[in-house]
C-alpha positions as CSV (number, residue, x, y, z in Angstrom):
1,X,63.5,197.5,38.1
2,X,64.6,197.2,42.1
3,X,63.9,199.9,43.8
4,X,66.0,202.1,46.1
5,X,66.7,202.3,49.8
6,X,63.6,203.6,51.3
7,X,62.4,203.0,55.4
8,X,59.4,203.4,57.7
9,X,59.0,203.5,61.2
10,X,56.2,202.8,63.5
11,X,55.9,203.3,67.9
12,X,56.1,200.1,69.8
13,X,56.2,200.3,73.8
14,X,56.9,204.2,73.3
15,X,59.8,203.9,70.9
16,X,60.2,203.9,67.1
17,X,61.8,200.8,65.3
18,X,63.0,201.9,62.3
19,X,63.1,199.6,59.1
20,X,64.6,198.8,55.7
21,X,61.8,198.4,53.6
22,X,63.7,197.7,50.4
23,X,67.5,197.8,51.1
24,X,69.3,197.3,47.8
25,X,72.2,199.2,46.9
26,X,73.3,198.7,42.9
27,X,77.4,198.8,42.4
28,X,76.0,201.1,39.1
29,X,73.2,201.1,37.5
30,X,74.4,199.9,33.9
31,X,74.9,196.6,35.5
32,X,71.2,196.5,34.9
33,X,71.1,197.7,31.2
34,X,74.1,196.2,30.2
35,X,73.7,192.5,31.0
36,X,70.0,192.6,29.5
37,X,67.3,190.3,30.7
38,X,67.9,186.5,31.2
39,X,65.1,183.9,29.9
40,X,64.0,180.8,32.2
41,X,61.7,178.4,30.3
42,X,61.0,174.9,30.4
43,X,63.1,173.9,27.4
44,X,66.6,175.4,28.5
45,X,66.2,173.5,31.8
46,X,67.8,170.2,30.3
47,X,70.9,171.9,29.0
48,X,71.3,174.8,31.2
49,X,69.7,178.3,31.2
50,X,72.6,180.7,31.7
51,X,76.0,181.0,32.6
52,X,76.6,179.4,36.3
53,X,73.7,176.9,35.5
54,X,73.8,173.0,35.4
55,X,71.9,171.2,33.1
56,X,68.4,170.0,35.0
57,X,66.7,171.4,38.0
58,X,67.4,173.2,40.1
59,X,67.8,176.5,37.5
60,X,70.8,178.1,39.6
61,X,70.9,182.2,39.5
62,X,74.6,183.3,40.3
63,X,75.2,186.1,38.3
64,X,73.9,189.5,39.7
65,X,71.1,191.1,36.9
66,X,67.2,190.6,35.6
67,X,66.1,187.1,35.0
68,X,62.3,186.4,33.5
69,X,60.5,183.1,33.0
70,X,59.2,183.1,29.3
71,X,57.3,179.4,30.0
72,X,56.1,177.5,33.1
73,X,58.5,175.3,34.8
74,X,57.4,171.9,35.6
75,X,59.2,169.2,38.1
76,X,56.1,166.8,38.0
77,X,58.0,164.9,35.5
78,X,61.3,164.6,37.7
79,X,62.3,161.5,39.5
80,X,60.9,162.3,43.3
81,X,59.5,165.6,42.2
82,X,58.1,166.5,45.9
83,X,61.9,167.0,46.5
84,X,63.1,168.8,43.5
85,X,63.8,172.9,43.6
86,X,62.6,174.6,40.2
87,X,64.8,178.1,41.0
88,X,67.8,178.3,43.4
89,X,69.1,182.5,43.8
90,X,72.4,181.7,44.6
91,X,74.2,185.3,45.4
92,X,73.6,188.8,44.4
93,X,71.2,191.5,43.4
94,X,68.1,189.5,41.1
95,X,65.2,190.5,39.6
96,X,63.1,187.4,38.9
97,X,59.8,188.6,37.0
98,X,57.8,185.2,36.6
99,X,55.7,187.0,33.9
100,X,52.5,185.4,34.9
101,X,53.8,181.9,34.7
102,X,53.8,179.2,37.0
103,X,56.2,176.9,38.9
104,X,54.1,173.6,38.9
105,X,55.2,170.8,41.7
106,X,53.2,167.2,42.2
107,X,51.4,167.8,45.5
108,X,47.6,168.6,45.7
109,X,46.0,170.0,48.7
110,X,41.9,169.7,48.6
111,X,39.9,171.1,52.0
112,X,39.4,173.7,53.6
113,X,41.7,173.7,55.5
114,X,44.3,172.1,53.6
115,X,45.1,168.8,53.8
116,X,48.0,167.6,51.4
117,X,48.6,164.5,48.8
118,X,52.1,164.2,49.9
119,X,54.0,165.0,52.9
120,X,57.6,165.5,54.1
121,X,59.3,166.7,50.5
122,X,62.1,169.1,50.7
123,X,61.3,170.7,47.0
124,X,60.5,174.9,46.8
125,X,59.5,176.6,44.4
126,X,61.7,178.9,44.4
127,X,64.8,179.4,47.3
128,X,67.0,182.1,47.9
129,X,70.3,181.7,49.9
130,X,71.4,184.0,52.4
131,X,73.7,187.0,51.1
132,X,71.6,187.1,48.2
133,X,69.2,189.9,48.0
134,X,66.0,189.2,45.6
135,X,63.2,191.0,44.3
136,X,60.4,188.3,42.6
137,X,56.9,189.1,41.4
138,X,54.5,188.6,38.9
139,X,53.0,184.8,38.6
140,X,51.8,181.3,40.5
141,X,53.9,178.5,42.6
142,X,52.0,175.8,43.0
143,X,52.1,172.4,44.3
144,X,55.6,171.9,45.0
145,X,56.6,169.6,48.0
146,X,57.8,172.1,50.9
147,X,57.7,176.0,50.1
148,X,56.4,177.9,47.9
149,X,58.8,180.8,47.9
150,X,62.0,180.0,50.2
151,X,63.4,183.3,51.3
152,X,66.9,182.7,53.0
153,X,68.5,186.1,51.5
154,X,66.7,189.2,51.7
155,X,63.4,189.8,49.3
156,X,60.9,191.7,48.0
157,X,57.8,189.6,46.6
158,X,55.1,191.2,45.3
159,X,52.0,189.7,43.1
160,X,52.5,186.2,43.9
161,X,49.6,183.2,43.9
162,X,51.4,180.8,46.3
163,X,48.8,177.6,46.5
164,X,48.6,173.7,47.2
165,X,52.3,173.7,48.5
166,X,53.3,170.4,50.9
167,X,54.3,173.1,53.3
168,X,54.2,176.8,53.6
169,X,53.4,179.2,50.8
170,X,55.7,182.1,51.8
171,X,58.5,181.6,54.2
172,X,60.6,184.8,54.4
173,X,62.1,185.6,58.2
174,X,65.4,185.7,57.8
175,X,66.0,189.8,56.8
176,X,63.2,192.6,57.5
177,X,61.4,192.1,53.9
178,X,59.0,193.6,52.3
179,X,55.9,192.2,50.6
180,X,52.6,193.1,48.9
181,X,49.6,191.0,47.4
182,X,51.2,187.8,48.1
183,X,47.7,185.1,48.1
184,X,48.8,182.1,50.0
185,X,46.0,180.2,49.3
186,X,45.5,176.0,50.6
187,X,49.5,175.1,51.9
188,X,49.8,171.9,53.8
189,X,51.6,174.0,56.5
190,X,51.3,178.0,57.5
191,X,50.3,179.9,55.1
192,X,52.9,183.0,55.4
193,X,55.7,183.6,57.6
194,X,57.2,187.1,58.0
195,X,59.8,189.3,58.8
196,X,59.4,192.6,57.4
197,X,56.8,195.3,56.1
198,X,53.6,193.1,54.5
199,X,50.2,194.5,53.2
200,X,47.4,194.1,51.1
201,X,48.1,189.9,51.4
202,X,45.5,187.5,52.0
203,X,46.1,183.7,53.6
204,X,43.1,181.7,53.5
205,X,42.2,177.8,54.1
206,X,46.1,176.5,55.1
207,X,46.7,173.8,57.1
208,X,48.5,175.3,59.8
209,X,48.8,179.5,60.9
210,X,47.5,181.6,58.2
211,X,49.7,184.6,58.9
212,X,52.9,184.2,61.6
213,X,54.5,188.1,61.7
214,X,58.0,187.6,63.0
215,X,59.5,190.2,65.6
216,X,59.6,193.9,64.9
217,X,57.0,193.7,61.7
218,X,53.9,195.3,59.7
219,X,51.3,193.4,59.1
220,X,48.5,195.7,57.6
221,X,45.6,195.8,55.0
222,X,45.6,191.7,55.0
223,X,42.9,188.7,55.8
224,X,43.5,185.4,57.5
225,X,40.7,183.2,56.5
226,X,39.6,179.7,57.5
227,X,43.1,178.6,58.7
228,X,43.5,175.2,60.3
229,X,45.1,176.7,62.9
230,X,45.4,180.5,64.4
231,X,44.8,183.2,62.2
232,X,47.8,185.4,63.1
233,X,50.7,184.8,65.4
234,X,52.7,188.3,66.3
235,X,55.7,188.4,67.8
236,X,56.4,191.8,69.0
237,X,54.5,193.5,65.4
238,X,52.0,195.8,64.8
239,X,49.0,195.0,63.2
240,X,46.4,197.4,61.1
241,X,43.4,197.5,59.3
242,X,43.7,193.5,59.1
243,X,40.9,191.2,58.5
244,X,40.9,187.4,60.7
245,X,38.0,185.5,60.7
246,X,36.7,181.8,60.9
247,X,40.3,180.1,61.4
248,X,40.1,177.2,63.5
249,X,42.2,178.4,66.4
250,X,42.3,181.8,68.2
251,X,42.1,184.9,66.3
252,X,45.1,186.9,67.0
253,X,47.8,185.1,69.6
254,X,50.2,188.5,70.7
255,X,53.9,187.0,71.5
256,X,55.9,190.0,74.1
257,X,54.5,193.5,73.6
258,X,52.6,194.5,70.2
259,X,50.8,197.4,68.4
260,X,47.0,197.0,67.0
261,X,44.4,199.1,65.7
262,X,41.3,198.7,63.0
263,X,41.5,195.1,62.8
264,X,38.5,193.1,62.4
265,X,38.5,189.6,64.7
266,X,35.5,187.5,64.5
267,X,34.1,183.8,64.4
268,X,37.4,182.4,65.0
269,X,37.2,178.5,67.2
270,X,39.6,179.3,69.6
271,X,38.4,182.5,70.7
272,X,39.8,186.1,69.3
273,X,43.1,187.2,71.1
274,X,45.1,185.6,73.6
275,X,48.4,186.4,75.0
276,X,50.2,189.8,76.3
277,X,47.6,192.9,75.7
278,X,48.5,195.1,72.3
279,X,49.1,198.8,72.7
280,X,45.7,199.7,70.5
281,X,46.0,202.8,68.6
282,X,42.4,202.4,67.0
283,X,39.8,200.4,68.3
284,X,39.6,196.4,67.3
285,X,36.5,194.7,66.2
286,X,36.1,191.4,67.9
287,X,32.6,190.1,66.9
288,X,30.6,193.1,68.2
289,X,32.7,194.8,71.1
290,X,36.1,196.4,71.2
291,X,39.2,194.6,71.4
């Protein structure tokens, strides 16, 4: 179930930011219980899943309550499927479980890094619209034409294998969000970009950045691997205990005044840091001195 209202805070430049972690208030409780769990699967698609949904894709969520996808969903079959949405989250308060199944889209991405079949398609995996606050975990997106996972609204994401997408694996920068093992693994584009609290995530082999950590963020307990481009970009974030080696630009590029400590920054083309100096709280590793 979604969790409650819980917050962190961490120093930058001498003063604490505080953060909403998970911020999702519940009208009652019972709206949870009583309303059950909805099923998504490949074979409601044609006709319409739900309440509020039209028949074919996108499947659109607009009623508040717990969704699950009992089958994968396939657009490889649709007219144009590089442009085709499989899940729109309309408005409200979701759960979306994808119960270890995927969302399957037509584009292919071989290299390291990446370099994509097709090009230019507006399709995500799944897209949430502003206002609309989403928690969604548990299973693959793979191949779909421009994102992965779409965040708009606010999210939590959490256990997600987001691979071989035309674009970006995780985009998510609207809200301060919260993520944990997201694996953005060989997107035509970056492989995550961040607003929010995100740890224990790995972004290896993209096409473009492997990590970009949006103003006033966490990045911590994470590895950019073999990127096309930089390994992380940080805009004003803190980063901790991370891992960024062998992308082919500069490590770590630090945007206005940061926080690091613990990371390890190594074998990366473009040299390890660049940018405005990070307030270190630990000593960095870059190759064998301190950073």
């Amino acid at each position: 179930m979604l969790s409650n209202t819980c917050c962190y805070f961490r120093p930058v430049s001498g003063r604490f930011v505080a953060y909403s972690v998970f911020l999702l208030v519940l009208a009652s409780s019972s709206v949870w219980a009583g309303q059950g769990v909805r099923e998504i699967n490949q074979l409601c698609v044609a006709s319409g899943c739900f309440d509020g949904d039209d028949p074919g894709f996108p499947v659109e969520i607009v009623n508040p309550g717990s969704y699950q996808l009992t089958s994968n969903l396939d657009v490889r079959d649709e007219s144009s499927p590089e442009d085709v949405t499989a899940i729109i989250i309309v408005d409200g308060s979701i759960e979306l479980d994808l119960n270890g199944h995927s969302i399957l889209g037509p584009v292919i991405c071989p290299g390291s890094p990446a370099v994509c079949s097709l090009t230019g398609g507006t399709g995500n995996g799944i897209e949430t619209l502003s206002g609309s606050i989403s928690q969604i975990d548990n299973g693959i997106v793979r191949g779909m034409g421009d994102t992965g996972v779409n965040c708009q609204g606010f999210c939590s994401v959490e256990n997600l294998d987001l691979s071989q997408n035309g674009n970006r694996g995780l985009n998510a920068i609207s809200n301060n969000n919260n993520a944990v093992h997201i694996r953005s693994i060989s997107n035509g584009g970056n492989g995550i970009n961040f607003r929010g609290l995100i740890e224990n995530s790995h972004a290896q082999s993209n096409g473009g950045i492997g990590i970009v950590v949006a103003g006033e963020s966490i990045l911590k307990y994470s590895t950019a691997l073999a990127n096309g481009s930089t390994g992380v970009q940080c805009f004003r974030c803190s980063l901790f205990f991370n891992t960024i080696n062998n992308n082919a630009g500069i490590g770590v590029q630090y945007f206005f005044p940061s926080t690091a400590g613990s990371n390890s920054i190594s074998a990366n083309l473009g040299g390890s840091t660049s940018g405005a100096a990070p307030f270190v709280t630990a000593p960095n590793r870059c190759g064998s001195v301190s950073c």
